[in-house]
FITI-506296 format. One record per residue (C-alpha): x, y, z. Coordinates in steps of 0.02 Angstrom, whole numbers, plus 32768, in hexadecimal, padded with zeros to 4 digits. Example, Ala and Ser with C-alpha at 12.3 -4.5 7.8 and 13.67 -1.06 7.14 Angstrom:
BEGIN
82677F1F818682AC7FCB8165
END
This chain:
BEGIN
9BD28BB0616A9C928BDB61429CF38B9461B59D928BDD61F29E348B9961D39EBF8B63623C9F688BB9624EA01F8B596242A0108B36630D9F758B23631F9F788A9D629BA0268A5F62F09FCD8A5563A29F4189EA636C9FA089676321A036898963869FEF895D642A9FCD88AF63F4A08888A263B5A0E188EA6437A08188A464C1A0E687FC6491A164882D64F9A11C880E6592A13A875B6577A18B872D64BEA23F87506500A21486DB65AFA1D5864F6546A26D865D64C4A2E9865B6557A27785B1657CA29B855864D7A34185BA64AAA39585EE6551A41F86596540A414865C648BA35686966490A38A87456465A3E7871F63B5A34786B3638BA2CA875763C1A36287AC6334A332873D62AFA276874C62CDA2A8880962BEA30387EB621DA26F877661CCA205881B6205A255889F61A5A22F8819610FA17E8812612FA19A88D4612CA19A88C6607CA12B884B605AA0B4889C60B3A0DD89416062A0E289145FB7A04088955FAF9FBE8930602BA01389A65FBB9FE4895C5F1D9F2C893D5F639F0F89A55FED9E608967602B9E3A891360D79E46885860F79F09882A60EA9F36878760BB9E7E8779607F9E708802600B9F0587CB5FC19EE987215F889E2E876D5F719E8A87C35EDE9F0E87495EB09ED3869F5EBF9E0C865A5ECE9D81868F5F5A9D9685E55FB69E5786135FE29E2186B660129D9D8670608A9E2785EB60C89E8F866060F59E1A86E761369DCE865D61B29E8B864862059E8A870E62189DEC870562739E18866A62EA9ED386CE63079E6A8761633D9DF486F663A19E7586B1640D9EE3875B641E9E3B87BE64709E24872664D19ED6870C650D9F0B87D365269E7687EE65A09E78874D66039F39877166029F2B8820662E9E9E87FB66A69F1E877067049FA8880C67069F03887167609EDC87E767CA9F8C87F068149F7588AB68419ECC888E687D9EB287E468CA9DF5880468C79DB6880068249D73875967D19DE7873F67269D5786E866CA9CE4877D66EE9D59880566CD9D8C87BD662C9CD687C265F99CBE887066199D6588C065CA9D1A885665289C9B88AE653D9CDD896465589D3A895364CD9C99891A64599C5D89C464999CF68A2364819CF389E963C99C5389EA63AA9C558AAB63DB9CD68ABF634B9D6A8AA8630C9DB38B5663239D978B3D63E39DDE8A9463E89E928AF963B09E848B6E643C9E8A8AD964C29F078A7264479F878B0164429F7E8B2565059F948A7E6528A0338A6464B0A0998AE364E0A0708ACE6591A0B28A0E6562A1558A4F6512A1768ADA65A3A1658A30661DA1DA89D165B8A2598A49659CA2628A5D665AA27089A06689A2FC89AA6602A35C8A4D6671A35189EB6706A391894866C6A42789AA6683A44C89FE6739A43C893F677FA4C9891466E4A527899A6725A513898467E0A53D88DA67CAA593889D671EA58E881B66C2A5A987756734A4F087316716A50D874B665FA5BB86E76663A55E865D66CFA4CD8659664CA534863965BFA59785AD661BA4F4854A6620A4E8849E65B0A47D84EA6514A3D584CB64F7A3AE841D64ABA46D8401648AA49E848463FEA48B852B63D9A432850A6335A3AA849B63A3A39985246405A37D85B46378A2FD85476333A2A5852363B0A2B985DE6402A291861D633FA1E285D06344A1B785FE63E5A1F686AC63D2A18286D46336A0F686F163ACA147878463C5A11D87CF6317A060878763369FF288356307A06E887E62709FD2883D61F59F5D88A2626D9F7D8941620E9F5488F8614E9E8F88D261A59E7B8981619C9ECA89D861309E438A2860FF9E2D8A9061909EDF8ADA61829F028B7561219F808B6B6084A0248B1D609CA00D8AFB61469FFE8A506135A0BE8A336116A0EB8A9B61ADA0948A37621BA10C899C61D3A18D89F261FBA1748A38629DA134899562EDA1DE893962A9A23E89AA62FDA1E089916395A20588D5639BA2AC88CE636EA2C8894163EEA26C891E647BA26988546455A31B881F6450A36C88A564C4A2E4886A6566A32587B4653EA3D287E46547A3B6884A65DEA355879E6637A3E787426624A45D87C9666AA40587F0670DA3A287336733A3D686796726A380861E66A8A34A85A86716A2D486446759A27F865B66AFA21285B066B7A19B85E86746A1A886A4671FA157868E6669A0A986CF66A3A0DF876266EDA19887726692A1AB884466A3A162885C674BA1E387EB6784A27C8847671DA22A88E16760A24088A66836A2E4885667F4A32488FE67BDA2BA8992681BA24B8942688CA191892268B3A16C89D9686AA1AE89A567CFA14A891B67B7A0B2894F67EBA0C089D56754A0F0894966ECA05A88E567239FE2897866FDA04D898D664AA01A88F066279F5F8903665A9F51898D65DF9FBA8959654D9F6F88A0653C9EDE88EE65449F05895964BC9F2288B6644A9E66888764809E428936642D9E9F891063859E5A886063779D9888D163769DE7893F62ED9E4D88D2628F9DB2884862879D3088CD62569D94890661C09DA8883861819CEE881261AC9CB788BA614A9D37889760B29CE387DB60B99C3A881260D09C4B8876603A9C7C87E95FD49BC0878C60049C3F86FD606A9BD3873360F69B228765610B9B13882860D89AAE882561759B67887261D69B7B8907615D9AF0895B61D69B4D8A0562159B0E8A8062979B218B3462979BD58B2C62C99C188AD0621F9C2A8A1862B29BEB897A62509BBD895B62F99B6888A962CF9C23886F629C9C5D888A63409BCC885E63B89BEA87A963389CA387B163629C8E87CF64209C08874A64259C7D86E763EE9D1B86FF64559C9786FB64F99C64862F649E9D26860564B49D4F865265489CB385DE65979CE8854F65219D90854865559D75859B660C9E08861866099E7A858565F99F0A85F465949F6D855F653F9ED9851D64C59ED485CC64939F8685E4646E9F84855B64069F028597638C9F628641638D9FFE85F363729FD9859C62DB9F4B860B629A9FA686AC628BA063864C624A9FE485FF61B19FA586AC6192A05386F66176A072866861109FDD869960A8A01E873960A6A0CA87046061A06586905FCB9FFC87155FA0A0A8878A5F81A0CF87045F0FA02586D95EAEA029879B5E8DA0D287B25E52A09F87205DDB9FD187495DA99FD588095DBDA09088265D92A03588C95D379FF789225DD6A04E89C65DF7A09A89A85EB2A0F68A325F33A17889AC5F60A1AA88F65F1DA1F288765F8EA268880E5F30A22E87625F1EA2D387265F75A28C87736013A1E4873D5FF9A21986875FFDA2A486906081A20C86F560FDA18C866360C4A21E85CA60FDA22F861D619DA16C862561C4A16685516182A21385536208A19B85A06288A10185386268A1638490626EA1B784C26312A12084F26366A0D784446337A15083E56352A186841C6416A0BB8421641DA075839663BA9FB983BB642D9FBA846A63D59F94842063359F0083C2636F9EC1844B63E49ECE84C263419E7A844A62DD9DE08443635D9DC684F963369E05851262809D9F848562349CDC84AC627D9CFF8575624B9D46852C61839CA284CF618F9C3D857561B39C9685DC612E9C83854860A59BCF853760B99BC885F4609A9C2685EB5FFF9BB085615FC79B21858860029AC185935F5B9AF984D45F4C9AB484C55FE49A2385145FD89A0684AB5F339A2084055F8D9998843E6010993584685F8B992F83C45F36992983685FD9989283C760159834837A5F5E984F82EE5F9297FF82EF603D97528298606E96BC82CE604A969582E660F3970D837E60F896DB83B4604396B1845F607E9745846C60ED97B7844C6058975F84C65FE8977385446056983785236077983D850E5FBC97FA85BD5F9D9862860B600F990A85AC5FDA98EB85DB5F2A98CE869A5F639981868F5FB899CF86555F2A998B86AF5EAB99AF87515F129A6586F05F159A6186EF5E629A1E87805E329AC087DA5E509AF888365DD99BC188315DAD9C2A88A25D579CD288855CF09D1789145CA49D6A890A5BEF9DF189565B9D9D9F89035AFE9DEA88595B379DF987AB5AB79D8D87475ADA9E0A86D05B389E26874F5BB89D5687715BE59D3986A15BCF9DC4869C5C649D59872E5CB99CBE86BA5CB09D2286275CEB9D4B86875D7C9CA186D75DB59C5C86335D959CB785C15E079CBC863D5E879C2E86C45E8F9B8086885E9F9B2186F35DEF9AD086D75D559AF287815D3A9B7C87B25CE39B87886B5C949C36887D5C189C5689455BF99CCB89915BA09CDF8A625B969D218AA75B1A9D378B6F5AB69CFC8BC65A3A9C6D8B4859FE9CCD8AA059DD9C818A0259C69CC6894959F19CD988FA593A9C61886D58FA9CE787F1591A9CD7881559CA9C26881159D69C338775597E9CA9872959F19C39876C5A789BA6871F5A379C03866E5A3C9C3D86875AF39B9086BE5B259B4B860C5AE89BE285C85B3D9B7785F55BE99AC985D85BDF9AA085E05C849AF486925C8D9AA5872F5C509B1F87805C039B2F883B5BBD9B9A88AE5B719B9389685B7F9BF289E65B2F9BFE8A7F5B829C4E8B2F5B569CC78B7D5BC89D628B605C2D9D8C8AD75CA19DA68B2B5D409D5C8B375DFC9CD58BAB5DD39C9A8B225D3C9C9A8A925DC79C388AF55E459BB58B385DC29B9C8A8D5D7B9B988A2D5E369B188AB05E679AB18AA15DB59AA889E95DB99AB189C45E6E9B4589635E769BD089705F049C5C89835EBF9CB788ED5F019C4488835E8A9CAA88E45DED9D4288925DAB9DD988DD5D439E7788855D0E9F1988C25D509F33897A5D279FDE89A15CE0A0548A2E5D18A00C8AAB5C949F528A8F5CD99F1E8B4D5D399EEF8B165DD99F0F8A955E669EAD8A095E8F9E798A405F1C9E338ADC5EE79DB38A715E8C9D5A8A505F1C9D7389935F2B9D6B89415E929DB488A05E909E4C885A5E099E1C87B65DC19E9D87B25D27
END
C-alpha cells in the first residue's frame, strides 16, 4: 500500500513535541545547577544546536533513509557500530515514552486527584500503540493539534510574565544576580548548567528515524523549525524565572516548574491551562518515541539484525508487530522500575547524548570514506568537532554531578548490547549449539538430531541469502575489499558481482582472470559475476530486486560521484560499502 507522506508541520509536530516539551522542566533544572546564569548555558546549548543543524543536514541529506545515527555508520563504518549505536536510540526512546506519560500523567494527577498514575500511564502507552498502529498519517493529525496548542500556551505564559515585568520591574532580577554563583564561578556554573541544559535538545535526532515518511526536502525544515523553537522558548522562560521568582523557589518547584510561573504571573487559571499543556504535549513525545522507533526497528529489521518476523504490515502500511514489541517493552520498565522517574532519566540522559555523539562521528567517517557522495549541505569539519566536544562536555558533566547515572545506565545498556550481539552472531551461535548438541548422550540422541536438523535449516536459510555489489568494472582490490566487508559483517555464502554496461561490452580476460583468483580466494563463498546490458538507474534496481528476489538493502554500490543521475535515495535503499 502507498503510504502518504508527511508535510513540513506535520513532520515538525511529531518530532517537535518531544523537543519542545523540554521546557517544562530543562530551564528549572538549569536554574538548579547554573542559577542565574542558567539562561546563557540554555544559549550555548542553542548555539551547539544550530551545529547539529548541519550535521544533521548534511549526513540525512547525503543518505536519506530511516534509522539516524544507525543508518549512518550502517553506511560508513561496519554493522556492529551500527547496531551499537542503534541499541542507544532504542533505550533513549524507551525511557522518553516511559518518562513523558508517567510525567504527563503526574501533571493529570494534579488536575484530577483521582486517577491512579501507574494505571493511567499504562493506558496512554497503550492509546498511543493504537493511535500508531492505525497509521502514521493519523498520528500527524493529533501531533500537530497538540503542538500548536503547546506553542499558543507558551506564548501566553510568556505575555503574562512580561505584564508581571512591567507591573513590577526588575528588583527580583537585581536580587538574583546579587546571589554567590553557583559552585563558586561562573565557568563552574556554565558547565555544569551546559550539561544539564542539553536535555533540552533531547528529540532533534527524532526526525532522521523517519525520514522516510517525509516528502522531499522536508527533512531540513523540520531542523530548522525545531531550533528555532528552543532557542526561543528555552532561554527566554529561564530568563523570565529568574526575573519574577527567587531562586531559592526553583528547588521544590522542578516537578511542576510552569504551573507555578503561570499562578506566579496570572493565577490558578493560568496554570491549570499550563497543567493540561503539559498533559497533551508530553504526551505528544510518547507519540514520537512510537514513530521515531518504528522507522529504526523497520530500517534494522531490514538489515536481518532482527528477526524479519516485525516487517509484518496490516492494511494500513503499520508494522504493527514493531510497536506492540516497543510498547511491551516500555510497560517491562515502567513495572521494573515502578514509575520511579530518576532511573529513567538516567538511561535517557546518557543514551540519547551518546547517540548525538554517534551522529557527530559518523559526519566525520563520511567526510573521510564517502568524501564522493553528492550532499545538499556540508558542515565544515570545524563545526563537526567543536558540536562533538560539547556533547563529551555534556556527557562528563552529567556523570560526574551523577556518578549513580552511569551505573543505572549500565544496568540497562549492557543486557539490551547482549540481545543485539547475539543477533548479529547468531550463525556463530547457532554453530556452537550445533556442535554441542553432537556431543550430547546417547540418551538424548534423538533430541539432538532433531535440534540439529532444525539449526542447520536456520542457518542455511541464513546463508542462503543472496547479496548484491554493483560494479563499475572495479580492480580487483576494490571487489576483494567488497568481500572483506560482506564477510565480516553479513551472514551469506552468496555473493552475486554485476556490472552493466552498453552497447555489448565485455569485461577483458585480465579481469576475468583476476576474478577467477579472488573467487579461489573465498571458498566458502559462491561467487558470480553477471554482466548485464543497460543503464544503472532505479528502474534497473527494482527490475533486478524483483527478478531475483532480493530487497534491495542487501545490494551494495560504492559512493556515487556528483556526475552519477540519481540520488541515493531514489534507489530504494541500497546500502554504500566503498
Amino acid at each position: 500500500m502507498h503510504q502518504k507522506k508527511l508535510g513540513e508541520w506535520s513532520a515538525t509536530a511529531i518530532c517537535g513535541n518531544d523537543i519542545t516539551s523540554s521546557c517544562l522542566y530543562v530551564s528549572a533544572l538549569t536554574i538548579v545547577a547554573a542559577g542565574q546564569y542558567a539562561w546563557l548555558a540554555l544559549l550555548f546549548v542553542a548555539a551547539i544546536l544550530f551545529l547539529f543543524r548541519k550535521i544533521y543536514g548534511e549526513v540525512v541529506g547525503s543518505l536519506p533513509l530511516n534509522g539516524g545515527a544507525y543508518n549512518v555508520l550502517l553506511n560508513s563504518s561496519t554493522k556492529s557500530n551500527a547496531a551499537l549505536a542503534a541499541c542507544l536510540t532504542i533505550l533513549s526512546y524507551m525511557a522518553t515514552a516511559v518518562i513523558s506519560a508517567s510525567t504527563a500523567m503526574h501533571y493529570l494527577h494534579e488536575i484530577i486527584p483521582a486517577i491512579n498514575i501507574s494505571y493511567a500511564t499504562f493506558g496512554l502507552l497503550l492509546f498511543f500503540l493504537g493511535l500508531t498502529i492505525l497509521g502514521i498519517t493519523e498520528s500527524s493529525i493529533v501531533a500537530l493539534i497538540i503542538f500548536f496548542f503547546h506553542l499558543g500556551v507558551m506564548l501566553l505564559l510568556i505575555v503574562f510574565c512580561g505584564i508581571f515585568i512591567a507591573n513590577n520591574g526588575f528588583s527580583i532580577l537585581y536580587d538574583n544576580f546579587s546571589l554567590p554563583v553557583k559552585g563558586g564561578s561562573i565557568a563552574t556554573a556554565l558547565f555544569f548548567g551546559f550539561a544539564a541544559a542539553m536535555l533540552g535538545i533531547s528529540g532533534f535526532e527524532s526526525s532522521a528515524n523517519f525520514v522516510e515518511e517525509q516528502k522531499h526536502g522536508v527533512f531540513p525544515k523540520t531542523l530548522r523549525n525545531m531550533w528555532i523553537a528552543v532557542s526561543v522558548l528555552n532561554p527566554l522562560i529561564a530568563f523570565l524565572a529568574i526575573c519574577i521568582m527567587p531562586m531559592s523557589a526553583v528547588d521544590s518547584k522542578v516537578d511542576f516548574f510552569l504551573s507555578f510561573m503561570g499562578t506566579l504571573t496570572g493565577g490558578k487559571w493560568l496554570a491549570l491551562i499550563i497543567s493540561i499543556n503539559a498533559v497533551t504535549v508530553l504526551s505528544g513525545a510518547v507519540l514520537t518515541s512510537f514513530v521515531g522507533v518504528n522507522g529504526l526497528i523497520k530500517r534494522m529489521t531490514l538489515d536481518r539484525i532482527l528477526p524479519q518476523f516485525f516487517l509484518k504490515e496490516n492494511k494500513r502500511g503499520s508494522t504493527y508487530r514493531i510497536l506492540t514489541m516497543f510498547f511491551v517493552l516500555c510497560v517491562s520498565i515502567l513495572v521494573v522500575t515502578k514509575g520511579a522517574i530518576l532511573p529513567l532519566a538516567a538511561v535517557y540522559t546518557i543514551s540519547f547524548l551518546t547517540v548525538m555523539a554517534f551522529f557527530a562521528i559518523g559526519n566525520l567517517l563520511l567526510k573521510i570514506r564517502r568524501a564522493r557522495l553528492p550532499r545538499p549541505e556540508t558542515a565544515p569539519t570545524a563545526f563537526v568537532v567543536l558540536a562533538l566536544f560539547g556533547v563529551i562536555i555534556a556527557l562528563y558533566g552529567n556523570i560526574k554531578a551523577n556518578p549513580a547515572y552511569l551505573v543505572t545506565f549500565l544496568q540497562y545498556f549492557i543486557p539490551a548490547m547482549l540481545i543485539i550481539s547475539a543477533m548479529l552472531s547468531r550463525n556463530d551461535i547457532m554453530l556452537i549449539m550445533v556442535k554441542t548438541l553432537k556431543s550430547i548422550t546417547k540418551n538424548f540422541r534423538k533430541v539432538g538430531i532433531i535440534s540439529r536438523k532444525i539449526l542447520h535449516k536456520s542457518m542455511h536459510s541464513l546463508r542462503n541469502q543472496d547479496f548484491v555489489f554493483f560494479s563499475k568494472g572495479d580492480d580487483i582490490a576494490t571487489l576483494n575489499k567488497v568481500m572483506i566487508y560482506i564477510s565480516q559483517n553479513e551472514v551469506t555464502n552468496k555473493v552475486k558481482i554485476v556490472t552493466i554496461m552498453k552497447n555489448h561490452q565485455k569485461p577483458t580476460d585480465q579481469f576475468m582472470s583476476d576474478f577467477d583468483t579472488l573467487d579461489r580466494a573465498y571458498p566458502d563463498m559462491d561467487m558470480e559475476f553477471i554482466v548485464l546490458e543497460g543503464n544503472f538507474d532505479p528502474d534497473m534496481v527494482e527490475k533486478l530486486s524483483l527478478e531475483w528476489n532480493i530487497p534491495k538493502n542487501f545490494m551494495f554500490i560504492s559512493s556515487p560521484g556528483e556526475k552519477f543521475s540519481y540520488r541515493v535515495e531514489e534507489l530504494g535503499g541500497i546500502r554504500l560499502i566503498l
